[in-house]
C-alpha positions, 0 to 999 in steps of 0.5 A: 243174400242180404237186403235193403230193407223196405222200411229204410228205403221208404224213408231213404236210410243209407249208410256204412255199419262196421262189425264184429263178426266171431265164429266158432266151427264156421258158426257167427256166435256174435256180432257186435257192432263197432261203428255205424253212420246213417242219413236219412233224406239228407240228416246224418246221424253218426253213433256206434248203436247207429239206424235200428232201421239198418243195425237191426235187419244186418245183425240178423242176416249174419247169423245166417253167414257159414264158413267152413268147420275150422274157422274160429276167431274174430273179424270185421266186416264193413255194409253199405247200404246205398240207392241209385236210380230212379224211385220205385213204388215198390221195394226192388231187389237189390244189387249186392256186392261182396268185395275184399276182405269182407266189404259188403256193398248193397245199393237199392232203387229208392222207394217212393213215399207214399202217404195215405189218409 
């Protein structure tokens, strides 16, 4: 299941990756990231490498993807990351929601910052 990272809730990163994904005997082999847009407490910053904080945990996550043997070929695949509800002290499970084609929506409770001396 794909997550929220705790890094990118602490500091209120949401926003939309779109990427490539190719397979090859159902195995992710690649993907690359086409276009992202990430705010972090309110300040956008839009670019194809895009937030590490996201970029980085998603591209992970899809080596994990199967499918069955025969697929082959490439595809895209759109993440959301969003927050509602109140602020937590701790990171929560997130709700995942996988929509068709192959949108990916994953909205968290947001994290209370905490700064310590």
């Amino acid at each position: 299941m794909p997550f929220s990272p705790p890094i990118a809730e602490a500091t209120h990163t949401t926003g939309w990756l779109i990427i490539r994904i190719t397979a090859d005997g159902g195995i992710v082999t690649k993907a690359e990231v086409l276009r992202t847009e990430t705010q972090s407490r309110g300040m956008s910053h839009p670019s194809k490498s895009g937030s590490q904080l996201l970029t980085a945990p998603t591209l992970e996550y899809l080596k994990s993807w199967r499918f069955s043997s025969d697929v082959n070929g490439s595809f895209v695949v759109k993440f959301t990351y969003s927050f509602a509800g109140t602020e937590t002290e701790q990171p929560t499970n997130p709700t995942v929601e996988v929509l068709p084609p192959l949108d990916v929506n994953v909205i968290a409770r947001p994290v209370k910052l905490v700064v310590e001396y």
